[in-house]
N, C-alpha and C positions, 0 to 999 in steps of 0.2 A: 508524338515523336519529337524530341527536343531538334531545334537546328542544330545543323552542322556547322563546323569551329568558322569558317569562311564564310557562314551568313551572319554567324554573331558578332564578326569582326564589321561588319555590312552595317547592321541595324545599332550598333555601339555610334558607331560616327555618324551617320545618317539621325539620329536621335540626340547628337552631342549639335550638331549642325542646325536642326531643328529649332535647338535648346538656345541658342544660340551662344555657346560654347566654344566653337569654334566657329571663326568670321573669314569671309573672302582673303586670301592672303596668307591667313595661316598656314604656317611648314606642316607639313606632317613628315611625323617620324620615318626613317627608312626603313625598306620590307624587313630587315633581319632584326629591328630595333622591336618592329611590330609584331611577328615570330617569338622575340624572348617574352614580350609581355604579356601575351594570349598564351603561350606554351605551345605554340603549333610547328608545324614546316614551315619551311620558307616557301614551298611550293604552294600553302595552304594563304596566307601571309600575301604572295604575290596574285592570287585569285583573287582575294578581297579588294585589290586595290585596285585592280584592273577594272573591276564589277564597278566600284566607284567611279570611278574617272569614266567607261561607257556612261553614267548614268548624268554626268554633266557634273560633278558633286567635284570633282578634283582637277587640277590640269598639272601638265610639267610646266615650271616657267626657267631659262635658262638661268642658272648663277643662282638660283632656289631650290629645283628641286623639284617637288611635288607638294602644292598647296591646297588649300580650298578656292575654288572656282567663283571668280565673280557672277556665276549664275545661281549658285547652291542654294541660296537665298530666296529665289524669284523663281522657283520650279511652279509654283500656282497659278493658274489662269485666271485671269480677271473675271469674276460673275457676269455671266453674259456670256463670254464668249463661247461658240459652239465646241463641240466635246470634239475629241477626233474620230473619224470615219474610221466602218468598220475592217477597210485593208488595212489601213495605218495600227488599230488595237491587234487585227491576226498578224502583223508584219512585224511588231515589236513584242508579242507575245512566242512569237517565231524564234525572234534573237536570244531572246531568254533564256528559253529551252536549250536554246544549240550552245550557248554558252555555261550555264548552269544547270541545267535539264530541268524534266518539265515537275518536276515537286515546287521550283522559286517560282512556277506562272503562279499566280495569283493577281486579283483583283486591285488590292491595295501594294501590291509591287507594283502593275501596270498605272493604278493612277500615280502613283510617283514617280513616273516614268513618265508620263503622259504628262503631267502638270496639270489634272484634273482630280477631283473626288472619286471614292470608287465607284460610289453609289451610282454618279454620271453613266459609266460604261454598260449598268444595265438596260442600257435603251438601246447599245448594242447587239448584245448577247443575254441569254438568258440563266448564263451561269457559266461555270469552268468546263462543264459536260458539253457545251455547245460551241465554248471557245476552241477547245482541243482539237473537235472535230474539223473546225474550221480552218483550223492550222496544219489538219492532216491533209486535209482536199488542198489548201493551197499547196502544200509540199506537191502532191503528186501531180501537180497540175505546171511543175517547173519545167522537168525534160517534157519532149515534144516527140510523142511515138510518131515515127517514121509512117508514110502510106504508101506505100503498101508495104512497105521494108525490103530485107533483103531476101532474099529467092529461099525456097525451103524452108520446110517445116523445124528444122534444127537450130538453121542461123537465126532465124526468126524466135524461136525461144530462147535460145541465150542471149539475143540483145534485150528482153526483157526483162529475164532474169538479172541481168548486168545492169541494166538502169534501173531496178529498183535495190541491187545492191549498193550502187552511188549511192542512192538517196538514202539509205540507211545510214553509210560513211560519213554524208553530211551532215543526219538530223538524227543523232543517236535516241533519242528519244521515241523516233518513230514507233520501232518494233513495241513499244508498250501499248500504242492506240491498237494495231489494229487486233481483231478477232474475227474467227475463221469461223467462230457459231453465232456469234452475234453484230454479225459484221453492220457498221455506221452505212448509212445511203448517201455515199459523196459521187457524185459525179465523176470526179478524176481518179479517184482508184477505181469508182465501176468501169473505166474507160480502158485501165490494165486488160480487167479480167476481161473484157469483149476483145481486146489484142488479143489475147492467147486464143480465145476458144477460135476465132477467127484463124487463128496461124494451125489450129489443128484440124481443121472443119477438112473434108475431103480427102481424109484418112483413113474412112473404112471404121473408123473409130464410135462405138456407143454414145449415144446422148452422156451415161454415169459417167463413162471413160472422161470422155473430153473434160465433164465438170470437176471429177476427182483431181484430174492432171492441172487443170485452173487453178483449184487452193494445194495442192501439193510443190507445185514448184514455186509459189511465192512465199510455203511456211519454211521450205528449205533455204532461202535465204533468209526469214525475218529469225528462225532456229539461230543460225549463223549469227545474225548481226547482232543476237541478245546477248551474247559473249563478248561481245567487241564494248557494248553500250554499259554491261554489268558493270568491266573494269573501269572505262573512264568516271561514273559513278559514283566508284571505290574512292578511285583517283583524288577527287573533286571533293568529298565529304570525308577523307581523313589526312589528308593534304600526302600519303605514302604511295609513292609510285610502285608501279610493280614490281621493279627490279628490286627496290626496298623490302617488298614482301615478299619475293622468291629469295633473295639474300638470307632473311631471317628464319627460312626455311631449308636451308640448304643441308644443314647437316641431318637433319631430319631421315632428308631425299635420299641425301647419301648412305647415309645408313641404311634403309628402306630396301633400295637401289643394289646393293651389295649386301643383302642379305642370304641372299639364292633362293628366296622365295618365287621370284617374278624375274627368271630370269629371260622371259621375252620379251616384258614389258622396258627391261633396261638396256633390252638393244634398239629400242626406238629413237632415233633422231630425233634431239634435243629441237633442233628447230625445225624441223617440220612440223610438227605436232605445235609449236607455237605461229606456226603462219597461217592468220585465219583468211587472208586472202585466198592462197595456196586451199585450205582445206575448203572454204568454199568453191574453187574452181574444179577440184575432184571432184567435190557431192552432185554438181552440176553436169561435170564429163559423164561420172558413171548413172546418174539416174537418165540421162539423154539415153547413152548405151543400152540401157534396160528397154525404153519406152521403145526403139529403134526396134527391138528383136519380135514386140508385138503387133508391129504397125503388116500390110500386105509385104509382097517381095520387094515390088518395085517403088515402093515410100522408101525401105531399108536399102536397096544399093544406092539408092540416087543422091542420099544422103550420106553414105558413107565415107567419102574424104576428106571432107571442105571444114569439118566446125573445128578442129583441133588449131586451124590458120590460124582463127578471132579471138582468140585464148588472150594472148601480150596487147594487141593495143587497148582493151576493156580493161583488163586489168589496173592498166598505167597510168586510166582518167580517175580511178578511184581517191579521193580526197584524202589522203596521210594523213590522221587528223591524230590515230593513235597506233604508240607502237603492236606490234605483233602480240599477242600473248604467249606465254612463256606454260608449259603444261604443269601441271601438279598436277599441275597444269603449274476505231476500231472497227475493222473490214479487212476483210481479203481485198488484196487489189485484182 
């Protein structure tokens, strides 16, 4: 798979820099200067630069601009010196991801990041297979499940279905690790699923039951958040925002739309169907509702007020990181 326009803008300077081509001090051209000459967006254009400058390779200096970094040069560790420890390789292999997604992790990104060979970091890890995972356990090892939480089998599932939606919101990348047949043995997402089954234990509920409802309400959000993760993606490797690609789809829509083929489909609200927050907090309400109606009587009234309360403030901590979608749109934790 050839790189995307914003890594080849990445590995051009990064290789001119190398070359020594370009030296400490050098301007670089501005993002729409660097946009015309690659043929890209400016949105693609501004990614490249940014990737750089995180990487020590650029700085702004005032009354300049944007130069080459008197460090660009000296990114190499002196022989000898010890390699970095392996939180520091999962902690910047972490950055990467959230920034780029996890296709740019790689070994020899990380040692040029690192200031080390790449070769060095396999006395860390045993390859990308073991990095990833690494990087997943640490993600879910950030929020900090509550003990015993809050009261009820209900509130207590939606605060953990809503803390692993955060962590989706943050680390778009995640929903690709995990897997619900071959799920990885990490520690902090095995720590999710002991939450839940824990929050259902005393329900009258089947050994099957409890397990099924384990990986069912964690695919129901990782479902969710692979739609949110697809787009930025998109986003990120052709430098076209969505509104650009729902733009150049519009008349399509419309025509479609006002054909009288689907004329139920064209009385749906435009943005509701684009608010993946919103449609995850449905699939959440109504699959709770469902679970609710199999539980004994008195699991089902005692439950029945209180979860609609915790809807807005979970919602609110959700990290904004990308707009709504617009419709034409590895473990279980």
């Amino acid at each position: 798979m050839p790189d995307p326009p914003y890594r080849r803008i990445v590995n051009s300077v990064q290789a001119r820099i190398a070359a020594g081509e370009l030296r400490a001090g050098d301007r670089m051209p501005s993002i729409r200067r660097v946009a015309e000459e690659w043929g890209v967006a400016v949105a693609t254009a501004t990614k490249a630069m940014a990737i750089l400058r995180d990487a020590g390779l650029l700085e702004t200096r005032v009354g300049s601009g944007t130069v080459v970094s008197a460090r660009a040069g000296q990114r190499r560790r002196e022989s000898g010196e010890p390699v970095p420890g392996r939180e520091q390789l999962v902690r910047t292999a972490i950055r990467i991801a959230d920034t780029e997604g996890l296709d740019a992790v790689s070994m020899r990104r990380l040692g040029t990041e690192l200031g080390v060979g790449p070769m060095s970091l396999y006395r860390q890890v045993a390859g990308k297979d073991e990095l990833v995972a690494q990087m997943a356990d640490a993600v879910f090892g950030e929020p900090e499940l509550p003990d015993p939480g809050p009261d009820g089998w209900r509130a207590k599932l939606e605060l953990v279905s809503r803390l692993l939606w955060q962590l989706t919101q943050r680390h778009h990348w995640l929903p690709r690790v995990i897997s619900f047949t071959r799920p990885l043995l990490l520690p902090n997402a095995m720590a999710y699923t002991e939450w839940t089954l824990r929050a259902l234990d005393g329900l009258g509920l089947s050994a099957a039951t409890r397990a099924r409802e384990a990986i069912i309400l964690p695919a129901l959000v990782i479902t969710t958040a692979m739609s949110r993760a697809a787009e930025i993606e998109a986003e990120q490797d052709t430098g076209e925002t969505f509104d650009l690609w729902w733009l150049a789809r519009e008349n399509r829509t419309s025509e479609l739309m006002h054909s009288g083929a689907f004329p139920l489909l064209a009385t749906i609200p435009h943005d509701v169907v684009a608010d993946l927050d919103g449609l995850f907090e449905h699939a959440l309400t109504r699959h709770l509702d469902g679970l609710a109606t199999t539980l004994p009587r008195e699991s089902h009234t005692q439950e029945a007020e209180p979860h609609v309360q915790n809807v807005e403030p979970h919602v609110q901590n959700v990290e904004p990181h990308a707009r709504s979608l617009k419709p034409a749109a590895a473990e279980g934790p």
